[in-house]
PATORZA-343548 format. One record per residue (C-alpha): residue number from 1; residue in three letters; x, y, z. Coordinates in nm, 3 decimals. Layout:
N
PT, nr, rest, c1, c2, c3
PT, NUM, ALA, X, Y, Z
...
END
This chain:
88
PT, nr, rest, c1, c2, c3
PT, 1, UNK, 4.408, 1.714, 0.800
PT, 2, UNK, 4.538, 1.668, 0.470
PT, 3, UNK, 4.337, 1.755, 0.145
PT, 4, UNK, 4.381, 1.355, 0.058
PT, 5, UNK, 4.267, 1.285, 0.408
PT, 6, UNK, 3.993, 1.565, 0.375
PT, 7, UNK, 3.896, 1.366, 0.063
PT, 8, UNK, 3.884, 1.048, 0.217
PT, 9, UNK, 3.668, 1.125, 0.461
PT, 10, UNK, 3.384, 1.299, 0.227
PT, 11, UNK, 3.404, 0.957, 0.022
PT, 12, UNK, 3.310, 0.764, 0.382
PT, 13, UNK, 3.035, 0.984, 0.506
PT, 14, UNK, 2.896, 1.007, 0.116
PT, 15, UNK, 2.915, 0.600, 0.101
PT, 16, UNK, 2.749, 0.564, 0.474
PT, 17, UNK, 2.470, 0.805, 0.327
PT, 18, UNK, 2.380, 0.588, 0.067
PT, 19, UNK, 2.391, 0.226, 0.227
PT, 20, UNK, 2.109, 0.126, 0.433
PT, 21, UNK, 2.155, -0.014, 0.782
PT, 22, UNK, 2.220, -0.434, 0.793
PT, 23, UNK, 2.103, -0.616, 1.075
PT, 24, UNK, 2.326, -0.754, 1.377
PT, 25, UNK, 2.389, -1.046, 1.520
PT, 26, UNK, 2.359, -1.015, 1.944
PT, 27, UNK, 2.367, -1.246, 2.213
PT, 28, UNK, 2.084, -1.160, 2.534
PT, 29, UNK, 2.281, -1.109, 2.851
PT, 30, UNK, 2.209, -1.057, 3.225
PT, 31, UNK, 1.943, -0.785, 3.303
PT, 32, UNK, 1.844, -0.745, 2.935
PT, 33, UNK, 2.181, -0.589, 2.812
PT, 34, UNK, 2.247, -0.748, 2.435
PT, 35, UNK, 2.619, -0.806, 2.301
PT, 36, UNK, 2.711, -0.735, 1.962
PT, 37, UNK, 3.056, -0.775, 1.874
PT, 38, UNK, 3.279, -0.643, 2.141
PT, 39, UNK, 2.992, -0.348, 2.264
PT, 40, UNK, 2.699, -0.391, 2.503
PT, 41, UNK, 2.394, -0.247, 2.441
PT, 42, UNK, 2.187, -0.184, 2.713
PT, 43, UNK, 1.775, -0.231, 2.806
PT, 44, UNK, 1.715, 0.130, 2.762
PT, 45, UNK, 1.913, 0.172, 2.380
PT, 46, UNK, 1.675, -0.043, 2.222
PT, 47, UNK, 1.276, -0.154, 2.169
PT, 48, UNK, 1.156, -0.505, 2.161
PT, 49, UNK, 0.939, -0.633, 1.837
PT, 50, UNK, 0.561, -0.672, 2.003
PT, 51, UNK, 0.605, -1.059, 1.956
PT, 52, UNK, 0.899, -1.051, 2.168
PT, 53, UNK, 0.786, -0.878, 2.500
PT, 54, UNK, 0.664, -0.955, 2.796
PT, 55, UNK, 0.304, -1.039, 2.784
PT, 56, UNK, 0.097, -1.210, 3.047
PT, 57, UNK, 0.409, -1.235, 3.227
PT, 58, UNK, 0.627, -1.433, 2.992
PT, 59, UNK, 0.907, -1.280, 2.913
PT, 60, UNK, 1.020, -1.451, 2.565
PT, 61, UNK, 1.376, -1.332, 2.552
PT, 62, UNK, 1.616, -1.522, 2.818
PT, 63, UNK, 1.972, -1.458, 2.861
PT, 64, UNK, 2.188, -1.690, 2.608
PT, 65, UNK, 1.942, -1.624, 2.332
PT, 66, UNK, 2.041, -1.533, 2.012
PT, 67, UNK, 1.876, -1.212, 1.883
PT, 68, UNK, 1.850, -1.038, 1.558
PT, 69, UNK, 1.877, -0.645, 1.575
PT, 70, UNK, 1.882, -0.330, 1.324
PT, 71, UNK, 2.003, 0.002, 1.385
PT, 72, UNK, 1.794, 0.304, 1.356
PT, 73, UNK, 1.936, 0.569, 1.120
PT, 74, UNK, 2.133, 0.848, 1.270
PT, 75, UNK, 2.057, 0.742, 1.620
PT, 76, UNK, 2.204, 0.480, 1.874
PT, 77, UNK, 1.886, 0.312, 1.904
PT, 78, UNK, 1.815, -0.012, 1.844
PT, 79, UNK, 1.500, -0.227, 1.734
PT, 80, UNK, 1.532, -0.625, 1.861
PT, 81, UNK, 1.366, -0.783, 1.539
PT, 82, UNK, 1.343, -1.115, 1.610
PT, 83, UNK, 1.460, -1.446, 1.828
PT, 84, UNK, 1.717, -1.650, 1.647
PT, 85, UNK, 1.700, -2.055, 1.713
PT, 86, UNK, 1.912, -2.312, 1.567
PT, 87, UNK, 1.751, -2.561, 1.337
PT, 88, UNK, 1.564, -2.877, 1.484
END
């Protein structure tokens, strides 16, 4: 690695240090596996807000929903925030 390249990389990690996490966009899929972008999360990588599981045996997250998620720092965890509905 150059010492440009070298460089370039301390400026990345230094500006990912500094920046907090931003929520993602996901779609629900089959067997509660979430897509965001082109990567699958599955069931097991992330934790559902308390409004959002299964209580009384509802389960309020179907596959199709839209869903609102945020990265935990310095992990590959994820926390489903909240249910996203179009508009009435």
């Amino acid at each position: 690695m150059t010492p440009y390249e070298e460089l370039i990389e301390q400026m990345r990690k230094a500006g990912r240090f500094y920046n907090p996490q931003v929520p993602e966009f996901g779609i629900m899929g089959h067997d509660g596996r979430v897509k965001i972008g082109s990567g699958i999360i599955n069931k097991s990588d992330y934790s559902v807000s308390s409004n959002l599981a299964v209580k009384d045996g509802i389960n309020h997250l179907e596959e199709g929903d839209k869903v609102l998620l945020m990265k935990m720092n310095d992990t590959e965890e994820f926390v489903l925030i909240a249910k996203v509905v179009d508009p009435v």
